[in-house]
N, C-alpha and C positions, 0 to 999 in steps of 0.2 A: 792688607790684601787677603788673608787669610781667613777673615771674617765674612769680609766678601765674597768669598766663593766658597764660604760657609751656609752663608744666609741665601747664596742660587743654587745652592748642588741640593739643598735638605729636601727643598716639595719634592723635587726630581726623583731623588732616592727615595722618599716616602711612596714618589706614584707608584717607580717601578715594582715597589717590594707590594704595593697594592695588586697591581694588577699579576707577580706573581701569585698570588694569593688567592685571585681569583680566577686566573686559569688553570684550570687543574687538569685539565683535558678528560674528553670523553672516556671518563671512568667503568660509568654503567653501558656503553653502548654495547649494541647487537649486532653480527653483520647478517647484513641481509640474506646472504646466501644459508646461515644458520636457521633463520627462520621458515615455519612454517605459517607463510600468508595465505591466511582461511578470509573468502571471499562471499562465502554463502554456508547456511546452515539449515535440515531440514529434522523435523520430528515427528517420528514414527510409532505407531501399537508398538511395544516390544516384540521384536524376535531377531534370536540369536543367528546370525549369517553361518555358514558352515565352517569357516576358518575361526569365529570365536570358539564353535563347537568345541573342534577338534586342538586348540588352544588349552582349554578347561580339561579334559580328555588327560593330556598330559602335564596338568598342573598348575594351569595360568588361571587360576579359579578365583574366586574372592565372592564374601559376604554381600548377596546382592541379589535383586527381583530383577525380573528380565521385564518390565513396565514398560519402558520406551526405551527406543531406538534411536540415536542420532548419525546423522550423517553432515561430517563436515567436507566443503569443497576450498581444495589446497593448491594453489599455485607450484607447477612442478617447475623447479629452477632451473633455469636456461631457455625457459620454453615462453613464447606471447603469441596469444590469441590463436593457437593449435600450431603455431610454425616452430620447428625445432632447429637446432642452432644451423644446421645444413640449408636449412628453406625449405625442407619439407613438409606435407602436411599429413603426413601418417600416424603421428605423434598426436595426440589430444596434450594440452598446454596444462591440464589438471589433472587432479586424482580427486574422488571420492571416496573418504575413508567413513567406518560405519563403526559401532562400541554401542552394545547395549545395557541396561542395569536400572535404577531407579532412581541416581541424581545425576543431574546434566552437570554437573560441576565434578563430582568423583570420578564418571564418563571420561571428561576432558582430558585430566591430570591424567587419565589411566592410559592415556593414548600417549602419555610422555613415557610408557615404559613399553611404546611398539616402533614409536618414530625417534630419529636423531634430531628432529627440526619440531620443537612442539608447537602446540595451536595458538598461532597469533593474530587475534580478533580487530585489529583496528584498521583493517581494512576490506569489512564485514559490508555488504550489498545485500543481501538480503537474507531472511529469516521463514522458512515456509512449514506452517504448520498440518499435518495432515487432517482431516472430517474428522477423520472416526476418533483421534485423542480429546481433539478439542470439545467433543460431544460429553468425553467421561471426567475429561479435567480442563477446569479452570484456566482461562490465559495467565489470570495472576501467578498460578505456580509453574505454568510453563515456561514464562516470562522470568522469571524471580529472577533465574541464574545470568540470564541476559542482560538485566537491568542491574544487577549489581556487581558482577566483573568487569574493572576497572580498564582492561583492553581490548572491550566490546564498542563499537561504533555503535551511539544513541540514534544516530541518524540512518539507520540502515530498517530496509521496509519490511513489515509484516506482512506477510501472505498467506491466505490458507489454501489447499492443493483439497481438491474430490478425488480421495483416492490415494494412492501413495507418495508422499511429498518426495521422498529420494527420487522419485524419478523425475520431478522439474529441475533437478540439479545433473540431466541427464541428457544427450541430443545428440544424434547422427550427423551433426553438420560441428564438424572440428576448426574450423577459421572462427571461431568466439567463444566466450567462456558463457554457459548457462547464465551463471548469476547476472552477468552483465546482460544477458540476453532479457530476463525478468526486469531490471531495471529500466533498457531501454524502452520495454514495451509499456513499461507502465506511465514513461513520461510523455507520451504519444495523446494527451490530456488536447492537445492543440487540436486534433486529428478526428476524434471521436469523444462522443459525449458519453458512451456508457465505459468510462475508463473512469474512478472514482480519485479525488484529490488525493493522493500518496500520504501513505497510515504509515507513520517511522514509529519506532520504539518509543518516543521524548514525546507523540500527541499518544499514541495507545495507550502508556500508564495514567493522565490524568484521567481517562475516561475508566479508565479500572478501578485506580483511586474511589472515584465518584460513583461506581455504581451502576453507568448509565450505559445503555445499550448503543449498539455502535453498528457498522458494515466495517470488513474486510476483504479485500478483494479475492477472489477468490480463482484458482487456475487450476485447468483440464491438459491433460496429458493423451498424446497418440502415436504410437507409434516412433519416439524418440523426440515428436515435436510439444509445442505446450501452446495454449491460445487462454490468454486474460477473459472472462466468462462469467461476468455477474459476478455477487458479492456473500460474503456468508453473515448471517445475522450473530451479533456476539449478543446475548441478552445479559442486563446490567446484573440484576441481583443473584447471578450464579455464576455470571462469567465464564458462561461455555454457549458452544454452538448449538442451535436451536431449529436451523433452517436455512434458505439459500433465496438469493434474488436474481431473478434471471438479467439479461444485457438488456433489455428494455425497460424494466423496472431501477436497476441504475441510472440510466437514462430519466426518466419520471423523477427521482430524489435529485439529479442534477437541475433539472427545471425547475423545482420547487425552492430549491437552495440557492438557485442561482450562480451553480460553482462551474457549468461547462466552458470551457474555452475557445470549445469550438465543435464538430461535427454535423451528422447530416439528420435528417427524418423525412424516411420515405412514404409516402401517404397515396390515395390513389383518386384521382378528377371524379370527382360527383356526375360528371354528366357523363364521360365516357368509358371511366371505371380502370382507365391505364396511369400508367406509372409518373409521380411528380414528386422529386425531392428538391427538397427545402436544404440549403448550407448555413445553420447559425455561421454570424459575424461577430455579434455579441449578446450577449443575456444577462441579463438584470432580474432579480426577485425582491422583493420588498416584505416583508412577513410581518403583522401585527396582531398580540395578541391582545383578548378580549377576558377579563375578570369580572363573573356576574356571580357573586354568592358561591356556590358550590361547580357552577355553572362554568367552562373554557372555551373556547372558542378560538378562533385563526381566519383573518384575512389574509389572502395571500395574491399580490399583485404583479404577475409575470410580463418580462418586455423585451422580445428579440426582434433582432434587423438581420438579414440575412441576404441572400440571392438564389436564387432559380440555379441547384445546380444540374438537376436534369426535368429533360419534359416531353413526353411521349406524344402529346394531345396534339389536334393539330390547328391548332388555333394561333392567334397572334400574341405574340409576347410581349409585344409592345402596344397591346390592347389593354386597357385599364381594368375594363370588365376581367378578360383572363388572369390578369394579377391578381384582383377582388377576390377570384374566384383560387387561387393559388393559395394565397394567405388562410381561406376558410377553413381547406380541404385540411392543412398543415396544423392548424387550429385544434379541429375534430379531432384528428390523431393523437395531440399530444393530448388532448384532454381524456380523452378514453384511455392511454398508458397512465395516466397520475389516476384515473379512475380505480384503474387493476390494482397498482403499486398500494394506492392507499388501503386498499381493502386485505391483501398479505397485513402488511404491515399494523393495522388496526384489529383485524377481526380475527386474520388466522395466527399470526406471532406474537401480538398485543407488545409489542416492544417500537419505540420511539426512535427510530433508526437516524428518523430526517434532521433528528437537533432541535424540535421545535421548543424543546422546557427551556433550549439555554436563553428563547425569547424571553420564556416567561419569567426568567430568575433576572434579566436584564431591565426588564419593565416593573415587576411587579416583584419585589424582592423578598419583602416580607411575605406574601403569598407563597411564593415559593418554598422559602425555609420550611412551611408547615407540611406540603407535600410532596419534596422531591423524593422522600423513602417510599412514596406512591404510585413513582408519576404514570409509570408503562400503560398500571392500569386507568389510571388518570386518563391518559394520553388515546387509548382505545377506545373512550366513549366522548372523544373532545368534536365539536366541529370544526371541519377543516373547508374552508370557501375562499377559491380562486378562481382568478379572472388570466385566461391567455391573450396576449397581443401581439400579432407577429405581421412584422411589415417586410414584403418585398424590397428592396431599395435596389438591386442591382440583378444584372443578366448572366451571372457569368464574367466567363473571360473579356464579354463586349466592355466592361467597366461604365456600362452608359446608365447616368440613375435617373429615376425616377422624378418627375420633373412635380 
């Protein structure tokens, strides 16, 4: 008997002494309320705010260049989306705290000896870097500290601000947090075509990695509000800001890439000179390149369907000729914006914004190895030949298609 209830009790006891062994309980946990949840980060020219001053003033001093300026934005605890624990909304739901010096990482830490709650990155929304640093230094060393502190969200967007980044971490309207407010807008991708595919940390480094010049999207600040506004040229072999694309020339790189999801283009009737916009439904690009000796080359095959979202003219809509004549007008337009866009991009910046090498390293691989340490310039005296094709299919809300 005793054998027997030998040989059933052993696994039993072996489990449960396993599973003591493995629950140890939340040894390292943190509680929330301890924490300081940094939601957005923005970097600035150095200078010292007045409360650093006057810190240093009486001792708070340390070995360091006032280079740049960071501002992190903090989840103040008890508080969502500007409402305070009461239902108020007098209360803004964050704080913006600011630490100047010359490493973003000593920065950080040195703010663990201002706050009870230090900076905790992983649930980071976005990164906004201001013109004027990213002009005198490198993404790569602005980035460094971001991409290798291990409670930094990879997935969180890069942005560059014209002008002072602290203040896209800033807004008059207290019912939402900034950061969240840059996120939203940026995913508004369905909505509008000069809004660019979202640059997180995890695509930005390979393109650093490699060299290659890139867009960033780029945000304007007024009066507490902010508005998404063309993109900033990041040029490959220096890895700084170089120059800016305006919302129609975004636009133009989305056509040519084929990456819009959706938005409009307003163009104006050839015969009576008033207003006809076009609603992409969907867009298609096709890109192929061409290797002749020294010689590059780009065909490029564009293909949207959309609808008549507005129409001034007063003609019939359900006249085939006015459609012919809708499609043409919509045609012209886009061809004359990739006209502009390419000529920035080739003549005045000589930097490869659109992605077209990553064809050529896809196709022609070997080709490529010899000239990717070239390509910008390469890229600036390349032919680029496209074809637009845009068809009418629908009216509107009437949902009645073309037959």
């Amino acid at each position: 008997m005793n054998r027997k209830w030998y040989r059933v009790k052993t696994p039993l006891i072996w489990g449960v002494i396993a599973m003591l062994i493995l629950l140890t309980g939340c040894w390292s946990r943190r509680e929330i309320e301890d924490l300081g949840m940094t939601i957005g980060a923005a970097v600035d020219i150095g200078e010292e705010t007045k409360v650093e001053q006057e810190l240093e003033q009486k001792g708070g001093d340390y070995s360091k260049k006032n280079v740049l300026t960071l501002t992190y934005q903090v989840v103040e605890p008890g508080q969502s989306s500007g409402t305070g624990k009461g239902g108020t909304k007098n209360k803004k739901g964050y704080r913006n705290i600011t630490v100047t010096g010359d490493s973003l990482y000593e920065s950080t830490r040195e703010l663990s000896l201002i706050r009870a709650r230090p900076i905790f990155g992983r649930h980071y929304k976005v990164i906004v870097i201001s013109d004027q640093i990213a002009r005198t230094i490198s993404l790569h060393r602005l980035l460094d500290f971001f991409m290798r502190e291990q409670e930094f969200r990879p997935s969180c967007l890069v942005l560059i601000s014209k002008g002072e980044a602290s203040k896209t971490l800033e807004q008059k309207d207290k019912t939402e947090f900034p950061s969240m407010r840059l996120l939203g807008i940026t995913d508004n991708q369905y909505r509008s075509s000069r809004l660019l595919p979202q640059m997180t940390l995890t695509k930005v480094l390979p393109e650093i990695n490699a060299k290659s010049s890139f867009l960033l999207q780029n945000v304007i600040t007024a009066e507490g509000d902010v508005k998404v506004a063309g993109a900033a040229v990041i040029y490959g072999k220096t890895g700084k800001l170089i120059g800016f694309l305006d919302e129609e020339d975004i636009e133009s790189t989305n056509w040519i890439k084929g990456t819009a999801e959706g938005g409009v283009v307003k163009a104006y009737d050839s015969r009576t000179g008033k207003v006809i916009v076009y609603e992409i439904t969907s867009l298609k690009s096709k890109i192929r390149p061409h290797v002749n000796g020294s010689r590059i080359s780009f065909d490029v095959q564009i293909e949207s369907d959309g609808r008549i979202g507005e129409e001034w003219t007063s003609g019939n809509d359900f006249d085939n000729r006015i459609i012919r004549q809708v499609e043409a007008d919509t045609v012209k337009m886009v061809k004359q914006r990739i006209d502009e866009m390419l000529h920035k991009v080739q003549k005045e910046y000589r930097a490869d914004v659109i992605g077209l090498g990553e064809q050529v390293r896809i196709h022609y691989p070997r080709t490529w190895e010899k000239i990717k340490g070239e390509w910008d310039d390469i890229f600036a005296d390349a032919s680029i030949r496209y074809n637009v094709n845009v068809t009418v299919k629908e009216f509107g809300t009437t949902s009645i298609k073309i037959q």
